[in-house]
Structure formats: C-alpha cells, structure tokens
N, CA and C of each residue as an Amber inpcrd file, in Angstrom:
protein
   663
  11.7900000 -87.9280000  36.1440000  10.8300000 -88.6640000  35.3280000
  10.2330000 -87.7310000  34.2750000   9.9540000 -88.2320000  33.0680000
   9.2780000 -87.7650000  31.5160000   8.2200000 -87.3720000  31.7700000
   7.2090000 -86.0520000  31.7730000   5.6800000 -86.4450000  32.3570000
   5.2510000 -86.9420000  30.8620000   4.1730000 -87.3300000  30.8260000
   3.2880000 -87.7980000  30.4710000   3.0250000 -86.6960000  29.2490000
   3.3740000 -85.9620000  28.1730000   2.8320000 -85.3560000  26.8740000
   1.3370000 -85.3690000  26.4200000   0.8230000 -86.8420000  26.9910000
  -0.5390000 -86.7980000  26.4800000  -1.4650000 -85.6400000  27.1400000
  -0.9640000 -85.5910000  28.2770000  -1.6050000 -85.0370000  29.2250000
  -2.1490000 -83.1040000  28.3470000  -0.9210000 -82.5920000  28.0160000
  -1.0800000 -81.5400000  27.2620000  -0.9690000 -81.2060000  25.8540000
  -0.5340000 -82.4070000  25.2260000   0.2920000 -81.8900000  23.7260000
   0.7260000 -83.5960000  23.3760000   0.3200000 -83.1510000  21.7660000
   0.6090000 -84.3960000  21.2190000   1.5770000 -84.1670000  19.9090000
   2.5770000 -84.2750000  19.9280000   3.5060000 -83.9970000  18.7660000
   3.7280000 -84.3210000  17.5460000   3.2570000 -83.7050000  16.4110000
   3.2930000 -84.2870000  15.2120000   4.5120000 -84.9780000  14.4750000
   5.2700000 -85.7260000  14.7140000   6.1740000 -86.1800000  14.5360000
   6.8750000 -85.8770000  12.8840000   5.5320000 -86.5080000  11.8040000
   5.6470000 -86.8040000  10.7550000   5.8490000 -85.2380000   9.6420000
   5.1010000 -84.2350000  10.7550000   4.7020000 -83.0300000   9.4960000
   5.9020000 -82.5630000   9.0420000   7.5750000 -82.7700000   8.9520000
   8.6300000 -82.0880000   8.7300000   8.7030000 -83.1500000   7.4510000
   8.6610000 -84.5480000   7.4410000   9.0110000 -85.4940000   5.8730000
   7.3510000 -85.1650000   5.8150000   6.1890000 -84.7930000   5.6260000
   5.2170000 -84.3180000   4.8290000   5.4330000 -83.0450000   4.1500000
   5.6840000 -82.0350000   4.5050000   5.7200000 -81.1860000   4.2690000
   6.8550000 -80.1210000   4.1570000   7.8490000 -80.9090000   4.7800000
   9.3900000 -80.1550000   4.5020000   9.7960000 -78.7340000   5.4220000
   8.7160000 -78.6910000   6.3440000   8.1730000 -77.5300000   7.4160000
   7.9540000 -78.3810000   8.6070000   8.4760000 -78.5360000   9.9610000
   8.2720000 -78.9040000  11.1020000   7.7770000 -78.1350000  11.8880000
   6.7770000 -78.7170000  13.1250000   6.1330000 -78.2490000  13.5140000
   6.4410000 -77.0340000  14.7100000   5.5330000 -75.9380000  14.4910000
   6.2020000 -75.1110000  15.1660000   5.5980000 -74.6370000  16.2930000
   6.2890000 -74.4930000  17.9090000   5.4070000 -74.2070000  18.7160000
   4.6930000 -72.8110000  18.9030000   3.5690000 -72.4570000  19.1850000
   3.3700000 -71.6230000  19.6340000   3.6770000 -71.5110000  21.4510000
   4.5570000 -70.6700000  22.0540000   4.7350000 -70.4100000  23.3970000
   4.1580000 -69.8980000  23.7800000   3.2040000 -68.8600000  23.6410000
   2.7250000 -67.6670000  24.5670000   1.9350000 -67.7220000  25.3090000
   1.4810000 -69.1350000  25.4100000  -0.0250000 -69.8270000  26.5440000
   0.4930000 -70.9810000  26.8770000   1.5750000 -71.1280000  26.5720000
   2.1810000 -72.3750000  27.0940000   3.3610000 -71.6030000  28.5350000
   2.8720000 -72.8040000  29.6380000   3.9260000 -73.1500000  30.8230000
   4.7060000 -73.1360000  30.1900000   6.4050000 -72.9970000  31.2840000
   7.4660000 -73.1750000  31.0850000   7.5200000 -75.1560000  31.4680000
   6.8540000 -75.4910000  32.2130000   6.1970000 -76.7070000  32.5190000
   5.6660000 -77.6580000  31.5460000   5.1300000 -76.6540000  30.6150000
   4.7880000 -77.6160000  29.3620000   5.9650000 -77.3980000  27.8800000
   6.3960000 -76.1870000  28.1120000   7.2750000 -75.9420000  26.7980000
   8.4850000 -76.9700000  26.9870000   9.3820000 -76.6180000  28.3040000
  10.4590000 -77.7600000  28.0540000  10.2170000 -79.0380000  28.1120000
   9.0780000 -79.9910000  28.7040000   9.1890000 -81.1750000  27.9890000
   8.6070000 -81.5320000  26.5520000   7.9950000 -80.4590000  25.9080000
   7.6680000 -79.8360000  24.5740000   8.6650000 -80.3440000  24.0370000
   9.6110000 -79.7040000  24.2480000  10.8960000 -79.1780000  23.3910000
  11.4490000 -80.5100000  23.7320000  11.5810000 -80.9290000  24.5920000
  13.0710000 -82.1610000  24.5570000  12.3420000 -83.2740000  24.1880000
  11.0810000 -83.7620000  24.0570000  10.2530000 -84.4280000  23.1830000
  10.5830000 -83.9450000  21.6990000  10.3630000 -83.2010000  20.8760000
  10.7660000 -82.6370000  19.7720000  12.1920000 -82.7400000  19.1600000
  12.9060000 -82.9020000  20.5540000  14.7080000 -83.2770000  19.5000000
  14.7750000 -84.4810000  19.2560000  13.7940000 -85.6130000  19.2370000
  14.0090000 -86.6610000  19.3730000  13.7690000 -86.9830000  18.3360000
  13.2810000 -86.2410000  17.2120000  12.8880000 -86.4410000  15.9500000
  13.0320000 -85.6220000  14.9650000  12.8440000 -83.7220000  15.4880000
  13.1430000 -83.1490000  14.3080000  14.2110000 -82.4270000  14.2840000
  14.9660000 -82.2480000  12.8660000  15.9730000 -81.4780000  12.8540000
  15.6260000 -80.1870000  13.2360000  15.0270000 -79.1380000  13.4370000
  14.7210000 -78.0390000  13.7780000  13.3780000 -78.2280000  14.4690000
  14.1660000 -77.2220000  16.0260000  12.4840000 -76.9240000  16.9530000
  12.7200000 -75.1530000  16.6970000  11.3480000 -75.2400000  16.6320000
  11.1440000 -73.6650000  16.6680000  10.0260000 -73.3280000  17.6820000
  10.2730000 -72.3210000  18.8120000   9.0300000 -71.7480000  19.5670000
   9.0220000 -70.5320000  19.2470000   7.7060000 -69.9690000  19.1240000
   7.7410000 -68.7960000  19.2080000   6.9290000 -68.0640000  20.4020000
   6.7740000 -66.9980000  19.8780000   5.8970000 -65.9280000  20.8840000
   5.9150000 -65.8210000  22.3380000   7.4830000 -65.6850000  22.8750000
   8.5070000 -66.2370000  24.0130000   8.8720000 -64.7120000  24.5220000
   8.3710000 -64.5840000  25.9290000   9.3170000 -63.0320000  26.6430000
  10.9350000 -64.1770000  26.6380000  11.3980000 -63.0530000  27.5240000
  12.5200000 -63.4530000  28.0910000  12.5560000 -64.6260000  29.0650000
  11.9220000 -64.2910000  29.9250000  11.6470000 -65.6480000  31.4400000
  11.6150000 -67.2490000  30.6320000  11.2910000 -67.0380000  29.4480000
  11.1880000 -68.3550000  28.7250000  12.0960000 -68.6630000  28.0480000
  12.0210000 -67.9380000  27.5180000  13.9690000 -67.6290000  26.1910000
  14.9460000 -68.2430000  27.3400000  15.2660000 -67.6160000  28.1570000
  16.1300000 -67.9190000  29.2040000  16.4640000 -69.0340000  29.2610000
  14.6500000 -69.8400000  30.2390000  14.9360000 -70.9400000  30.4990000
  14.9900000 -71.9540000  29.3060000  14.5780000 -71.8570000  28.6080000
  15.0320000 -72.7690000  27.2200000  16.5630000 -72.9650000  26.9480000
  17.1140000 -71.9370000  27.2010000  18.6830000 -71.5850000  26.9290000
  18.9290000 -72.4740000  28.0020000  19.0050000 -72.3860000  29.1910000
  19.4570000 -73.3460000  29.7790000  19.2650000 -74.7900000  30.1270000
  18.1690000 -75.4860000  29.3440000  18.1160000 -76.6680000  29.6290000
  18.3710000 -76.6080000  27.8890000  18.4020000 -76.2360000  27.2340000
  19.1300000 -76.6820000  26.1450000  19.8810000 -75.4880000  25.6680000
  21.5470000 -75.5720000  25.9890000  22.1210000 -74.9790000  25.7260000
  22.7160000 -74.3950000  24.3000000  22.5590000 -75.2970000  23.2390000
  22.9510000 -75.3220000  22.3410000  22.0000000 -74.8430000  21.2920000
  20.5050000 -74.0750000  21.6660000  20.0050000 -72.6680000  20.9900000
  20.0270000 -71.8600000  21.6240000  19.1950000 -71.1230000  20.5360000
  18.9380000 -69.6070000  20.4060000  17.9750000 -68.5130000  20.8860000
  17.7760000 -67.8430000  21.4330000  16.9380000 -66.9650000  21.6060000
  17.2510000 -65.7530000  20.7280000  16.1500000 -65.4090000  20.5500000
  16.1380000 -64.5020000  19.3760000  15.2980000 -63.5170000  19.9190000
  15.8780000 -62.2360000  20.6500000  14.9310000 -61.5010000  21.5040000
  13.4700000 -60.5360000  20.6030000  14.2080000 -60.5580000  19.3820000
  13.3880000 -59.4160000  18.8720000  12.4960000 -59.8740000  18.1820000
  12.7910000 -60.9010000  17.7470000  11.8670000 -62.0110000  17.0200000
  10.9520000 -62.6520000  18.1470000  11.1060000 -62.9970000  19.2670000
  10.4790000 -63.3410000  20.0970000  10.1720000 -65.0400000  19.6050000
  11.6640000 -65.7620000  19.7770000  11.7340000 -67.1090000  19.5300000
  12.7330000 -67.3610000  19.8950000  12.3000000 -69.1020000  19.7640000
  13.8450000 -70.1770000  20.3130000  13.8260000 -70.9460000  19.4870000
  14.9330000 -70.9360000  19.3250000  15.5480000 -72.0550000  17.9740000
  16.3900000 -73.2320000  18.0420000  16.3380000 -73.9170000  17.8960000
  17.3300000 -75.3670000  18.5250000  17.3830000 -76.1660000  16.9480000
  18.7590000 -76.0740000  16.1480000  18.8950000 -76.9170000  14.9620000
  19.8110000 -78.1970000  15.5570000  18.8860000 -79.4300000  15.7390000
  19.9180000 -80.8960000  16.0080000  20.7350000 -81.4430000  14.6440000
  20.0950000 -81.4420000  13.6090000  21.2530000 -81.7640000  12.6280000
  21.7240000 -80.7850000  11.4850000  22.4220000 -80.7040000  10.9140000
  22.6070000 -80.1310000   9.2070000  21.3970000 -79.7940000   8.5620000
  21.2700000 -78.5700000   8.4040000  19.7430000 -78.5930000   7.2400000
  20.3720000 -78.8860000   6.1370000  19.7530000 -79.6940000   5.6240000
  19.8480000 -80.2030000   3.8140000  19.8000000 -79.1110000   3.2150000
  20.5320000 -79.1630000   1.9440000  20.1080000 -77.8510000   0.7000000
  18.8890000 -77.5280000   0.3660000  18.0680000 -76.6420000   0.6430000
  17.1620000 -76.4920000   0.3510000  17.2380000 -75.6150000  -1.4730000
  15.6140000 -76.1160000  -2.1730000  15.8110000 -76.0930000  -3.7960000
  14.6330000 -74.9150000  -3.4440000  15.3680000 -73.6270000  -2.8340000
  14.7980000 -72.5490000  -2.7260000  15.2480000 -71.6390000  -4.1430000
  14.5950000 -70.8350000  -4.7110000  15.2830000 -70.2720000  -6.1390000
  15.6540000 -69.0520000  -6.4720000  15.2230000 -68.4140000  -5.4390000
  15.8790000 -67.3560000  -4.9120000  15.6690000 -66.5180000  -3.6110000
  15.5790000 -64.9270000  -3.6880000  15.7680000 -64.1810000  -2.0270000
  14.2880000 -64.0240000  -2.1350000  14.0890000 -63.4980000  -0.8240000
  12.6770000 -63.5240000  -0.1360000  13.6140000 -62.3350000   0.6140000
  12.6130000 -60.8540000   0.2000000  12.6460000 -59.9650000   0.8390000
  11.3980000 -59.2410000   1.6770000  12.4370000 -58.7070000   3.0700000
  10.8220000 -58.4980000   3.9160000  11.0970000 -57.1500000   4.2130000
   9.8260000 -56.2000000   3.7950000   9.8840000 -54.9940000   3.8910000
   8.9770000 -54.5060000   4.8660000   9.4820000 -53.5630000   6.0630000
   8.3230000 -53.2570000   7.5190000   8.2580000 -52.5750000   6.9680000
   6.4200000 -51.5090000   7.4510000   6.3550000 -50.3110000   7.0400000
   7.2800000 -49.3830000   7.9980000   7.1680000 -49.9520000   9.5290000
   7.9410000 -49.0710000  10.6490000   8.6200000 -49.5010000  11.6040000
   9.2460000 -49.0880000  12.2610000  10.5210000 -49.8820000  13.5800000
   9.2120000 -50.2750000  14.2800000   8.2270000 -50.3490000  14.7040000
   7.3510000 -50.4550000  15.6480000   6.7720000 -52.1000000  15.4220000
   6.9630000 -52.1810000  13.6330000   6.4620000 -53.6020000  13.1180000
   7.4480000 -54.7950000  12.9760000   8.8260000 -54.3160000  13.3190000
  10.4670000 -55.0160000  13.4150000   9.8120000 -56.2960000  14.0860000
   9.3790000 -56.7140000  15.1060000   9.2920000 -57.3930000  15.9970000
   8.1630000 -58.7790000  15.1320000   7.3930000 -58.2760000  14.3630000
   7.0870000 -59.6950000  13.5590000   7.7270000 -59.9000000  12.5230000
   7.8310000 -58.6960000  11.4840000   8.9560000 -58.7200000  10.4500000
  10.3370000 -60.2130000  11.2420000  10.6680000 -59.6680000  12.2130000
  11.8130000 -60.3090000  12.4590000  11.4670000 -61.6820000  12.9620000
  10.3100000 -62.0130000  13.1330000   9.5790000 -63.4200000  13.2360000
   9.6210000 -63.6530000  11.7070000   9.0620000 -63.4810000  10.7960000
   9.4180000 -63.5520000   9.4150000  10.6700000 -63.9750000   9.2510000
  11.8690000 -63.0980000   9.3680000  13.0090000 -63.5650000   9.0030000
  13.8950000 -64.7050000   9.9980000  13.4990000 -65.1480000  11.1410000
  14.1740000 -65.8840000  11.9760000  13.3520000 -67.4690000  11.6670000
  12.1570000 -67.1670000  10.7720000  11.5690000 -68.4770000  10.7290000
  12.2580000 -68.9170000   8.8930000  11.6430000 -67.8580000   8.6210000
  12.2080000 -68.0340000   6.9000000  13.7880000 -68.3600000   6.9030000
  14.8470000 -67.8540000   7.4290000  15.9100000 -68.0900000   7.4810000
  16.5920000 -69.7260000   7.6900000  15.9660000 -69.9450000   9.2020000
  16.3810000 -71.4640000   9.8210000  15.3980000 -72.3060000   8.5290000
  14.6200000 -72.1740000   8.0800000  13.8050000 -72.8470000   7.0480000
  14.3900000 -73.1440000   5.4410000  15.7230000 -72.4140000   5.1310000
  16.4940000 -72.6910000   4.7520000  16.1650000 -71.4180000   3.3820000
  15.3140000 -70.4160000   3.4620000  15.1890000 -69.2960000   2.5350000
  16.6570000 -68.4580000   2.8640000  16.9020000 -67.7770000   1.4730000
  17.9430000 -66.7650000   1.7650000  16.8600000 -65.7110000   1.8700000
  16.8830000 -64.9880000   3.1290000  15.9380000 -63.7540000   3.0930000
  16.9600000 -62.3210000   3.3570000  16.3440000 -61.4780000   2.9660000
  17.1030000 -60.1320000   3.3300000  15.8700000 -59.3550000   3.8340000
  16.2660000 -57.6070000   4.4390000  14.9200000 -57.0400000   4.9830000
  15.3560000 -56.0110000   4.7710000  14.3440000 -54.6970000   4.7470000
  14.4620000 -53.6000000   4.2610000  13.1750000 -52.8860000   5.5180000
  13.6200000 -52.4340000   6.1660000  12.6630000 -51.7450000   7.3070000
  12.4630000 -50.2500000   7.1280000  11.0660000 -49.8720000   7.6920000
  11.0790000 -48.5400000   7.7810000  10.5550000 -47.7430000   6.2040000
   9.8450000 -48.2520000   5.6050000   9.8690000 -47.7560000   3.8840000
   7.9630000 -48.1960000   3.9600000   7.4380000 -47.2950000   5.1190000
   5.9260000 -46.9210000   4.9250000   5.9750000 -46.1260000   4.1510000
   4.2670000 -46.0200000   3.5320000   3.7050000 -44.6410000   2.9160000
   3.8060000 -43.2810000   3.2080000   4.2340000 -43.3470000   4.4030000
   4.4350000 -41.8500000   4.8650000   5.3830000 -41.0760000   4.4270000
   6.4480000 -41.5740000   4.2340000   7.6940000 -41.0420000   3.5060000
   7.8510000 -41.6590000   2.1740000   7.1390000 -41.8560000   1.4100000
   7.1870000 -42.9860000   0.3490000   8.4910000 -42.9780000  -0.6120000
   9.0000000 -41.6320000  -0.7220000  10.4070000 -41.9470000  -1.1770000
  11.2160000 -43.0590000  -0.6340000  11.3230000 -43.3750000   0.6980000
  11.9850000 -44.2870000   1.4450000  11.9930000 -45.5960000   0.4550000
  10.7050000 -45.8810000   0.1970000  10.5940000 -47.3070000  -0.4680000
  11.1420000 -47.0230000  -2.0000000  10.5070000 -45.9690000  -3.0160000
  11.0300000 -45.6510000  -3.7710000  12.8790000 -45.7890000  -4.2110000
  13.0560000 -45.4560000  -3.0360000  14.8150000 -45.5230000  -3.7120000
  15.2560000 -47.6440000  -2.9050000  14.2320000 -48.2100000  -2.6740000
  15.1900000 -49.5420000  -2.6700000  14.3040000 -50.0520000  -3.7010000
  13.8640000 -49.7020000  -4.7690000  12.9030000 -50.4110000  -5.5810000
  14.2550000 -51.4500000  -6.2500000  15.5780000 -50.9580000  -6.9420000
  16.2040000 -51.9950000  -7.5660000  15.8680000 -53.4460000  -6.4100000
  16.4970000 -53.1450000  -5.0540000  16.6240000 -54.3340000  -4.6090000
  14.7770000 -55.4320000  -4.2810000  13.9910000 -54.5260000  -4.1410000
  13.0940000 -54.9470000  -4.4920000  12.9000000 -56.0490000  -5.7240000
  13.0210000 -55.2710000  -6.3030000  12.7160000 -55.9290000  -8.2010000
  13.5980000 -57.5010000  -8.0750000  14.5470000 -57.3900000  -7.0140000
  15.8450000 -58.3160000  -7.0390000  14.3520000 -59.7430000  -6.5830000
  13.6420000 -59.4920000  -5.4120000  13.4720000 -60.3400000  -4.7380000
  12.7610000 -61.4610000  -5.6500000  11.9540000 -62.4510000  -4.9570000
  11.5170000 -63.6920000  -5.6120000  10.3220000 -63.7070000  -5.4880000
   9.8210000 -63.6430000  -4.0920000   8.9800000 -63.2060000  -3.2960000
   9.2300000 -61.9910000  -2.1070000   8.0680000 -61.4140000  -2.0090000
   8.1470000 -60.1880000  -0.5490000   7.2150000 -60.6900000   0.3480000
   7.7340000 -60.5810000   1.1880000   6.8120000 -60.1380000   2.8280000
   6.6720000 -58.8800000   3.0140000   5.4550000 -58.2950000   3.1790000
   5.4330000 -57.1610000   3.8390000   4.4520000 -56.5890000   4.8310000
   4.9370000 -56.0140000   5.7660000   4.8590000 -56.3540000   6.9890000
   3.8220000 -54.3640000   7.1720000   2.9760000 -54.9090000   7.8850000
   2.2030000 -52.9750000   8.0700000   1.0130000 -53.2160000   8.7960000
   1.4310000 -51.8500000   9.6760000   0.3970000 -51.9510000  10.6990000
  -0.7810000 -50.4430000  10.3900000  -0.6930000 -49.7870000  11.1610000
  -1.8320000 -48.6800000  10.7120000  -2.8610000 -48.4670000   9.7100000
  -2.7120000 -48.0740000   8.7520000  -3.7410000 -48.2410000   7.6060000
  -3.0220000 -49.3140000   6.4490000  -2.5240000 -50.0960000   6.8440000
  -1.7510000 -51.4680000   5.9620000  -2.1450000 -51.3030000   4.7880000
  -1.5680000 -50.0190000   4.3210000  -1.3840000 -49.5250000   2.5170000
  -0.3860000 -50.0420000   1.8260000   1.4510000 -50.4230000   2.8340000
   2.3390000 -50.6080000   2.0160000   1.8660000 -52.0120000   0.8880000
   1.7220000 -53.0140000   1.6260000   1.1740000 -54.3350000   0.0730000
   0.4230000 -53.9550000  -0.7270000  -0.2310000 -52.7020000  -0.9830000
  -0.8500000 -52.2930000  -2.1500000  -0.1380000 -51.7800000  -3.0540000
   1.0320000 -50.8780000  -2.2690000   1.6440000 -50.1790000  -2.9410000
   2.8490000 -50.8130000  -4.0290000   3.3210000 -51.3080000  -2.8810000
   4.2170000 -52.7820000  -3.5900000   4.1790000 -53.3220000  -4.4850000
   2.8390000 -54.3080000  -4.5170000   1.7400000 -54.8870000  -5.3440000
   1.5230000 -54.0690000  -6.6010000   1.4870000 -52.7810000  -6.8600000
   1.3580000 -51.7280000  -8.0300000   2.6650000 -51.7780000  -8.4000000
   3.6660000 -51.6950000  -7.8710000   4.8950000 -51.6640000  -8.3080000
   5.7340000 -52.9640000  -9.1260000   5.4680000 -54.3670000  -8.5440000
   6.3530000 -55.4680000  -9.2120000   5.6000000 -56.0730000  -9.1650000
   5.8790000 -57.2990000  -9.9710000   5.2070000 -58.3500000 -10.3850000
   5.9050000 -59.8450000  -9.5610000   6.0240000 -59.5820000  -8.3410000
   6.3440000 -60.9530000  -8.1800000   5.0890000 -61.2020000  -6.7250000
   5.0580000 -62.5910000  -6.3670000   4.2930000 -62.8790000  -5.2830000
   4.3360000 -61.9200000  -3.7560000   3.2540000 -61.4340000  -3.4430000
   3.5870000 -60.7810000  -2.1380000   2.6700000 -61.6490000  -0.8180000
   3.0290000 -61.4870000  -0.1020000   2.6330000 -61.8220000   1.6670000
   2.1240000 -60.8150000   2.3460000   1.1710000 -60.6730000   2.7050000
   1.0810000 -59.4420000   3.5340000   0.6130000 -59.8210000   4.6000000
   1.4920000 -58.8440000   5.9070000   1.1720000 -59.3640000   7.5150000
   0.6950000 -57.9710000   7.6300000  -0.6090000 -58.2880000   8.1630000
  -1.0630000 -56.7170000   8.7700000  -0.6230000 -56.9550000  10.7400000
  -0.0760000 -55.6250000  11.1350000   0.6560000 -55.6910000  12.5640000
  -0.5600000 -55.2090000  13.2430000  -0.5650000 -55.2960000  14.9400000
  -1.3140000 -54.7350000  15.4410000  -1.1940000 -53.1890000  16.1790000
  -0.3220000 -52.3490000  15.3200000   0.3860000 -51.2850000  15.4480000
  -0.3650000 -50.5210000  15.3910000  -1.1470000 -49.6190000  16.0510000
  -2.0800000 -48.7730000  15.6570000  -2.6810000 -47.8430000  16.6310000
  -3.3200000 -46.5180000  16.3280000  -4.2910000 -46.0880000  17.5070000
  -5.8380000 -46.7270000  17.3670000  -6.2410000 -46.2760000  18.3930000
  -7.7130000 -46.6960000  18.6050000  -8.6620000 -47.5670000  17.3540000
  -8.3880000 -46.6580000  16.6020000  -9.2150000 -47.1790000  15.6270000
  -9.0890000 -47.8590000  14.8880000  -7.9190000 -48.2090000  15.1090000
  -6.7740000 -49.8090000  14.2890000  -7.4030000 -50.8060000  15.1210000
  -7.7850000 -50.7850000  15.9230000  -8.2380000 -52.1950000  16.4130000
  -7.6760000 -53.5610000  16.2840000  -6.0340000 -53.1380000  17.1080000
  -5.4070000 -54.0950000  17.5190000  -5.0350000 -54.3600000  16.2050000
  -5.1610000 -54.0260000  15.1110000  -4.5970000 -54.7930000  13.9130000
  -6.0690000 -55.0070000  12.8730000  -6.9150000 -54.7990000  13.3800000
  -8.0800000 -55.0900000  12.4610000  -8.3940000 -54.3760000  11.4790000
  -7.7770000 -53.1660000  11.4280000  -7.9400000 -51.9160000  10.5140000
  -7.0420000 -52.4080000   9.0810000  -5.9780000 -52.8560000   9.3860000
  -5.0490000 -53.3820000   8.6370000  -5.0410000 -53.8880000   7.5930000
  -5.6310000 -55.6080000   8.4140000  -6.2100000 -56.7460000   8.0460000
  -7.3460000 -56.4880000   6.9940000  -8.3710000 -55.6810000   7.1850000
  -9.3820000 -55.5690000   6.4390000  -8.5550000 -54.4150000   5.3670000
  -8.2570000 -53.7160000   5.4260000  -7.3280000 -52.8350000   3.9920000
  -6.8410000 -53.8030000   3.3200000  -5.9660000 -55.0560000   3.7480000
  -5.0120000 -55.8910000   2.9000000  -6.2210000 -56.5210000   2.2990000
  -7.1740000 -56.7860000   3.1350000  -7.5720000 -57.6470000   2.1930000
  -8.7680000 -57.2910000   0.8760000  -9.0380000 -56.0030000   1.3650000
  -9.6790000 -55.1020000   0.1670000  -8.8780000 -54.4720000  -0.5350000
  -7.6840000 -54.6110000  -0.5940000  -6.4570000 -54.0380000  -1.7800000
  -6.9780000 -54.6730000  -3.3290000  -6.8160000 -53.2820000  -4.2040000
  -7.3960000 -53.3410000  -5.0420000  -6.0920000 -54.0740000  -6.1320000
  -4.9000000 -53.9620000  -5.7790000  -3.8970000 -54.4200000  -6.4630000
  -3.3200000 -55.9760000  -6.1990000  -3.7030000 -56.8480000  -7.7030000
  -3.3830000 -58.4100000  -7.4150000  -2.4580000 -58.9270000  -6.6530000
  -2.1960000 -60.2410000  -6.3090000  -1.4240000 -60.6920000  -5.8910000
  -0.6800000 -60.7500000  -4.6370000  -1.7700000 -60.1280000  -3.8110000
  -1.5160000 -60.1770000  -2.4170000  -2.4710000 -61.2240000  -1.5790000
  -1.0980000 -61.9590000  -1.0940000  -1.6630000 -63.2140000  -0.1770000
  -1.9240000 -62.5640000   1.5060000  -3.1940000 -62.1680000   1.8660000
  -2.3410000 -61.8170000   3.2660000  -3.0170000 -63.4210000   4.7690000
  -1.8280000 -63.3180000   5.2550000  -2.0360000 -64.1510000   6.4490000
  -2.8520000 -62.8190000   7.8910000  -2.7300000 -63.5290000   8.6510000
  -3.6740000 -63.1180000  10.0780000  -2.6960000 -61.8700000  10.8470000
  -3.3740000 -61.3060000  11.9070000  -3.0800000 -60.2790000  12.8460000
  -1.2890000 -60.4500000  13.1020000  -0.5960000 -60.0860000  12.9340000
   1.0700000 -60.8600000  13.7870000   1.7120000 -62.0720000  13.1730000
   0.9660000 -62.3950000  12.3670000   1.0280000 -63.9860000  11.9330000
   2.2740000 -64.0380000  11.3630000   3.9290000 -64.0560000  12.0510000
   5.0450000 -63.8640000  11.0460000   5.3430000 -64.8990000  10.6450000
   5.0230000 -66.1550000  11.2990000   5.3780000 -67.4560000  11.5780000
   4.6540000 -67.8170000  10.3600000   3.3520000 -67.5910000  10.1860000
   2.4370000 -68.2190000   8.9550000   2.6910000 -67.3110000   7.6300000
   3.6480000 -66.1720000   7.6140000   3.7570000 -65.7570000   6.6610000
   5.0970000 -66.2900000   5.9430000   6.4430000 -66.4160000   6.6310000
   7.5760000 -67.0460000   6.5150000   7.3640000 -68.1780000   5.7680000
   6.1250000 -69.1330000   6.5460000   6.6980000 -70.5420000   6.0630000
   5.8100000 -70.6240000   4.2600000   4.6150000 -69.3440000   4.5340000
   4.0080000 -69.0980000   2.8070000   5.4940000 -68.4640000   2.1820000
   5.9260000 -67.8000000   2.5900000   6.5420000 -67.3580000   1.5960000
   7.8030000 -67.9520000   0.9190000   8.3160000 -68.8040000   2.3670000
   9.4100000 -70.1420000   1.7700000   8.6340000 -70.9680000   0.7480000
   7.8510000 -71.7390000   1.2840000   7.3590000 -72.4160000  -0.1170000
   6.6300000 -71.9710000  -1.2960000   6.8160000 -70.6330000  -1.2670000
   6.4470000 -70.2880000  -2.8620000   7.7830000 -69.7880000  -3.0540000
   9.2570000 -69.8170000  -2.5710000  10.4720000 -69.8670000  -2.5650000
  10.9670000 -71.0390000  -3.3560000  10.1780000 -71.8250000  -2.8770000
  10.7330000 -73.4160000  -3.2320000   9.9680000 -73.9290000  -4.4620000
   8.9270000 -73.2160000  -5.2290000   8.7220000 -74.2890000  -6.3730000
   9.4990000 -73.9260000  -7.3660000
C-alpha cells in the first residue's frame, strides 16, 4: 500500500511547466521511509527527480527500488531522468571553478544539477589564491564561459578575483571548508558578500543546488 504523502510532504507538481526547473529534494533529514515514496510519487509527473544531500545507505537504496538512476557519489545525489529532456535555449557553457579538492564535493553538486538541467557545463578545480598562477593560466577558457560558478571555502577570495578579471555573470558558493575561524563556512559567506568587485551573485553555505539552477537560468536568457 501507497502511504499517505500528506502525512510528510506535499509535491509540487506544477513548478517544472512554471519554471522550467523541477522540484528538487533535499535528502539529508529525510527517512529512507519518506524519500522513496518521495521519489516514486515524483515519476508520476516529472521528467527529472533530483535528491540531493544523500550518503551512500540512501544512494543505494534509491538504486534499487529504482533501478534506472543514478547515484552520483561525489556530488552527493540521485538522479532519475523518466523522459527525453527537450532542447534546452541555453546560449552557452557555464564554467565551475573550485578553489580546492576539499570544495569538489559541492562544486560537483553544481555540475550534476546544472548538467541534468540541460546547461553545457565544464569545471576547472583546484585554481585558489594560493597558487594564483593556477587560475592565471586557464584564464582563455575562462573568458570562453557564459557564466561561472565559483566555488571557495576559507577566506572565499577566489569570486573576487575572478570578478576583477572578466566581465561575465558570476555565482559564488562559499564552502564550509575551513579552520576554526571559518565558521563552518561563515567566514566565506561574509567575504563574498563584502567583495568589492561587481557582479557577484552569491547563494548560501554549500548551496550547489541553488547555485546551478541560478546559474542555468542566467544560461538561458
């Protein structure tokens, strides 16, 4: 028997023809009890389910009552596409630049959401301030992009730096990568958002999911 949905969760059916973005779960406080009848409620209507913020024990079991997605370990998501995505009138790449391997893990929430969302994204990891040549020598492919994501945890300098460098729209995810005095990501967060250089949008603590789907639709006008 179906339980009852009302009981925990009410599914937005409509937000994928509003907004061209379907709704996406957050997992990480959700039962395995509540995610899979989540999820098999959700194929019943949208072409793409997306969960995120998933260990393994969940990934797993998702995989096996619906065999036909994805777990995406590093991204820390499950992906289930039921039909054809339409062409999306995206206009060009969306590149996502980590400051460090340590920040891969939302970066790659970025690209596993932006991707199935129908952005062509590419990524460029590892090109913090610390070595700043690093970033320096991918500036052509930089310059290439449409929009950037960029992804930084510790003193979340790279979107400033960026931001001084090109002129196209940036994203900035501050990570919660840090010692003590990063405060979980708060050190970050407050740098991005006192960056003295325009044009930086930044979303919340980890937020790869809310940065992807900003940066697809400023992909798409």
């Amino acid at each position: 028997m179906n339980p009852d949905l009302t009981q925990f969760a009410r599914i937005d059916d409509l937000r994928e023809a509003r907004t061209g973005v379907p709704e996406i779960v957050w997992g990480e406080n959700k039962t395995l009890d509540q995610l899979v009848p989540i999820v098999r409620r959700m194929t019943e209507k949208q072409t793409l389910v997306l969960v995120s913020r998933i260990d393994g024990e969940k990934g797993g079991r998702l995989m096996r009552e619906f065999p036909s997605g994805n777990y995406h370990p590093e991204a820390r998501m499950f992906s289930l596409r039921l039909r054809p995505r339409e062409k999306t009138d995206t206009k060009g790449m969306m590149l996502i630049l980590a400051a460090g391997t340590s920040d891969i893990p939302v970066a790659e929430e970025v690209f596993v959401t932006a991707s199935l969302l129908g952005s062509r994204v590419e990524r460029i990891y590892d090109v913090g301030i610390a070595g700043i040549h690093r970033l320096f020598a991918q500036m052509d492919r930089i310059r290439e992009a449409s929009v950037l994501v960029v992804v930084a945890g510790m003193e979340g300098a790279l979107p400033s730096v960026v931001a001084g460098l090109v002129g196209k729209p940036i994203v900035a995810v501050p990570t919660s990568i840090g010692y003590g005095t990063g405060l979980g990501g708060v050190a970050a967060l407050l740098a991005m958002l006192n960056g003295c250089a325009p044009g930086v949008t930044v979303v919340n603590i980890d937020n790869g999911v809310g940065a992807a789907v900003a940066a697809h639709l400023i992909n798409r006008v």
